[in-house]
Residue, then its C-alpha position, 0 to 999 in steps of 0.5 A: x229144241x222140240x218145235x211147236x208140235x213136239x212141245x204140245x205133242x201130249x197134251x189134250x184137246x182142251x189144252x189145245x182150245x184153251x191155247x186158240x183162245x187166248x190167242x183169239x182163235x176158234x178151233x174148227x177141228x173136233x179130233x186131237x191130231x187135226x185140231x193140233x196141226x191147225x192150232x200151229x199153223x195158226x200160232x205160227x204166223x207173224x201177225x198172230x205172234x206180233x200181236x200176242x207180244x203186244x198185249x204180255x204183261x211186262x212179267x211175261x215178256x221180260x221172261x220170254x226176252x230172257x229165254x231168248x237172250x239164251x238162245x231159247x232156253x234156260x235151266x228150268x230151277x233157274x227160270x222157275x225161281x224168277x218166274x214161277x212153277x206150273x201147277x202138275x193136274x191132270x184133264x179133269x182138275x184142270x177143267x174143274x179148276x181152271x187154273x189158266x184163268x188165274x195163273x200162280x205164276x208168270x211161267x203158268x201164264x206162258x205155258x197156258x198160252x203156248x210160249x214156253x215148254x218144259x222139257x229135259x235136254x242134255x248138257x255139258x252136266x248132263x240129262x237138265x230140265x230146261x224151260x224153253x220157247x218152242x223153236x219155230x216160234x222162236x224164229x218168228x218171235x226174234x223176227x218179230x221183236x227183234x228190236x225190242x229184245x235186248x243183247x245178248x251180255x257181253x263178258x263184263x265184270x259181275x259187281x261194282x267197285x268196292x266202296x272205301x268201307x269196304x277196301x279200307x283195311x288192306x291185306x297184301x297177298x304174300x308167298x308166307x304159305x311156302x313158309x306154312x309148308x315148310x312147317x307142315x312138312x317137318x313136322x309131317x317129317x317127325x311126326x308132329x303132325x299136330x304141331x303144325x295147327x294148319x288148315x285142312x286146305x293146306x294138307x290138300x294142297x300138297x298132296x294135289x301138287x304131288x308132295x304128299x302121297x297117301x298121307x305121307x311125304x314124296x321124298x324126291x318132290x318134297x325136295x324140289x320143291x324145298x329148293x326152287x326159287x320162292x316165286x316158281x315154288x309159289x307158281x307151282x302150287x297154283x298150277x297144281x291147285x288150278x288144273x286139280x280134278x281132286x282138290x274139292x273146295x266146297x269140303x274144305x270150307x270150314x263152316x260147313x260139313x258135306x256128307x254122303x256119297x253125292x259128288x261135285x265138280x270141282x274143277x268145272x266149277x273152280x273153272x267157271x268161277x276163275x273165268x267171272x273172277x278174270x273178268x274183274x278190273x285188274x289192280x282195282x279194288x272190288x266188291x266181293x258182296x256185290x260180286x257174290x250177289x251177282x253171281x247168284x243172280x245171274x248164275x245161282x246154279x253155277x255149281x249144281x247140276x240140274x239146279x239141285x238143292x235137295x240131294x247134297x247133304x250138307x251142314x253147317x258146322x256150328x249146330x250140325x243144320x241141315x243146309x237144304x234148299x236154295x234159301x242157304x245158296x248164301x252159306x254154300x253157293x256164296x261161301x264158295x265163291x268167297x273160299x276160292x278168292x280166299x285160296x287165290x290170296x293165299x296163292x299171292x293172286x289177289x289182294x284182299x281188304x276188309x272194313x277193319x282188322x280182324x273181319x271178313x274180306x269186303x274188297x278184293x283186287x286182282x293183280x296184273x300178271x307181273x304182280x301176281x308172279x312176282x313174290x312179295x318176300x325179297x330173295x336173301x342168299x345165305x350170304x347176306x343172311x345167317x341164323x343165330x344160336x343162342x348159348x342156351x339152345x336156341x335157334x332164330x332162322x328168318x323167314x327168308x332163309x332157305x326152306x331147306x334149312x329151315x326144314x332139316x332144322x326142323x328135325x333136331x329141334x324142338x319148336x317155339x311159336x314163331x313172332x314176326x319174320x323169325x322162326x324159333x327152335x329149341x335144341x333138346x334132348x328129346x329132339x336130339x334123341x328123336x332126330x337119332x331114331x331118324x339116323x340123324x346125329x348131332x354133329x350133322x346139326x352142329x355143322x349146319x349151325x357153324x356153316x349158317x350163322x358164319x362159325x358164330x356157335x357158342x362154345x356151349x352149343x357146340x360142347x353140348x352136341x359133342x358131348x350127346x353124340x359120346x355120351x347121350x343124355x348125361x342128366x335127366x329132369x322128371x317128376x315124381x311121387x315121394x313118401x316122407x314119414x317122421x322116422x327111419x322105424x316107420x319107413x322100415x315096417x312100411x317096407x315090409x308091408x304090402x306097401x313095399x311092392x310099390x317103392x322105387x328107389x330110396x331117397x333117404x332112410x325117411x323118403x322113398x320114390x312111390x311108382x307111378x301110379x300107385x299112390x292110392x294103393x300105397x295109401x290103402x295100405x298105410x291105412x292098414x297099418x293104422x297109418x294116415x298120411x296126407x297128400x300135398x300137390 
């Protein structure tokens, strides 16, 4: 850090006089560059410094013991939004106005008096405007208060221990986001990405564990990770999730939109929020508002470099508002830090409570290492476990049963909505004749089904697949438009008609298919012919 002559370097002689007296001193010196070398000497003794100490308000030392607890420095947006902004005038305003005599702020008061500087300096985030205490002056201040100044915080948890509102509706981690993934998978397999109603995090997930390559499936990785024993498939995403430069939290919550070119850090950030959360008691239930709170008061700018909260162009979703400024630290900063211990649940990191079902997380606990590797779901083999066929088509698979299983399933199938710890699918048609497009055929499913629920197929499941592989669809379902008139004579004058080019097949000699979309041309044309039908849904 600049020292004392550095830091007052480019200001005037009157700043320099108005420094000397409020320190008590009278400035002999009439020339800029010599009454600067005597007001340092004069401001760097250890009796003057004592003596300026004594008479700070409590503000004004609780600011310079703050500076000195962080070794002299601290992020200028930090400190000035505790403390206060220094006025910018130039010599003129500044003596016309005297604005040292009445300060708009606690820094304005130090700055006036020499204590502090203002000044850019190079950080782990780069070029950052601190504020600062001149660095002999610093020496001395510490020599001098030294007893006064309290010690430096020790790695402790941020927060406090959640109360029993806050922790009174548990929520268990659980592995189920294998499950989820397996879903997604499958239906990315077919094509029916849309059926899978997934977050946007999950997507994200897969592809920064490798899974997903350029919105489509790594063939090789997909199956590895299908088949790895839960708890290591479980370790898997979450040491990709952890150590990824890409997987950007921040564009993930839901209930903003981030927009622009602007970048993030977000593995720096997810590093440094990791390191408070490690901090936290384990398998003790704790405050997520208290330390959410806490974080911003003691690390608001944990995220943004220089203190930024102007140049990121974010929004809230709900009314597209533009989310400027550190008064929506709380929808952003503090949204941030509630996503990662979202995303560490999901991962079976951490338990998580609320005040009741169906509200927001109050309370989390993070597990011991053995209860955090450990999967919640018991380890069933195709042994001890089968899949049931129904005679009408369908298909129950537990959730425990093997995500490859499950996953080939998947893609002769149809899919119900899932109820419990069962999936359920649907054999088809249109699923069968899908997974052919894919060269898959019926037989490889019906001995799929015959292996997995131990030779318990009904006949008319297995009759059913058989015949699909010989015969494909051998009957059809569908809707249609039919025309009915009263007698055969009318249909025979409406077939000669214009009306003609839009009839299928004959039904009857007084019914006729209408083809699709037709239906207001073929009444046109019976209006023509002085005909006035009537249509019935």
């Amino acid at each position: 850090m600049p020292d004392l002559s550095a830091s007052l370097h480019k200001q005037d002689l009157g700043h320099f006089r108005i420094v000397a007296e409020f320190w008590g001193l009278e400035l002999e010196s009439t020339e800029t560059q010599s009454a600067l070398e005597e007001l340092c000497a004069s401001l760097l003794d250890l009796e003057a410094v004592s003596e300026t100490l004594e008479v700070l308000p409590a503000e004004a030392r609780s600011a310079l013991n703050a500076l000195t607890i962080a070794d002299g420095k601290i992020e200028w947006a930090s400190f000035a939004r505790k403390y206060g902004d220094i006025r910018e005038m130039g010599a003129g305003k500044r003596d016309r106005e005297r604005p040292y005599l009445k300060p708009a702020s606690t820094s304005e008061f130090l700055f006036y008096r020499a204590l502090i500087g203002k000044a850019f300096f190079e950080s782990d985030k780069g070029s950052q405007e601190f504020a600062y205490i001149p660095e002999d002056l610093l020496e001395i201040i510490n020599e001098v208060n030294a007893d006064d100044v309290p010690p430096a915080p020790s790695a402790e948890a941020l927060g406090r221990l959640a109360t029993p509102v806050e922790k009174a509706f548990e929520i268990p981690a659980t592995d189920f986001i294998l499950d989820d993934a397996t879903t997604y998978l499958a239906a990315l397999r077919i094509g029916h990405e849309s059926k899978s109603h997934f977050k946007r995090d999950l997507p994200a997930l897969l592809t920064t564990a490798g899974i997903i390559k350029n919105d489509g499936l790594h063939p090789e990785a997909v199956k590895k990770f299908l088949e790895i024993p839960r708890p290591e498939a479980l370790g898997m995403l979450y040491q990709a999730w952890l150590n990824s430069l890409t997987f950007d939290e921040l564009r993930l919550i839901p209930s903003i939109l981030c927009e622009g070119e602007w970048k993030n850090q977000p593995q720096v950030t997810r590093e440094f929020l990791m390191n408070l959360i490690h901090d936290l008691p384990q398998d003790k239930w704790w405050s997520i508002p208290a330390f959410v709170k806490a974080v911003k008061e003691k690390f608001p700018d944990y995220q943004r470099p220089a203190g930024d909260y102007d140049s990121w162009f974010i929004k809230r979703s709900a009314d597209g508002q533009f989310l400027r400024g550190f008064a929506y630290w709380d929808l952003v900063d503090g949204a941030l830090i509630k996503y990662v211990i979202q995303t560490l649940h999901m991962l079976g990191k951490v338990d998580l409570a609320a005040p009741e079902q169906g509200k927001e997380a109050t309370a989390v606990k993070v597990l011991s290492k053995a209860k955090g590797q450990k999967s919640d779901t018991p380890q069933p083999s195709t042994l001890d476990t089968k899949i049931i066929v129904s005679s009408n088509g369908r298909i129950t698979v537990p959730r425990t049963f093997s995500r490859t299983v499950r996953y080939q399933l998947a893609r002769f199938c149809e899919w119900d909505e899932p109820k419990g710890d069962d999936y359920f699918y649907r054999v088809t048609a249109e699923s069968l004749k899908r997974a052919t497009e894919q060269g898959l055929k019926a037989e490889q499913l019906l001995a799929m089904l015959v292996k997995y629920t131990k030779e318990a197929v009904p006949p008319a499941t297995v009759k059913a697949l058989k015949r699909w592989d010989a015969n494909g669809a051998e009957a059809r379902v569908e809707s249609l438009l039919v025309l009915r008139v009263s007698k055969p004579e009318i249909m025979e004058e409406m077939r000669r008609s214009r009306a003609g080019k839009y009839f299928g097949e004959m039904l009857s000699p007084t019914a006729v298919i209408v083809k699709g979309g037709a239906i207001q041309k073929v009444l046109a044309e019976l209006a023509e012919l002085g005909l006035l039908a009537e249509v019935k849904e």
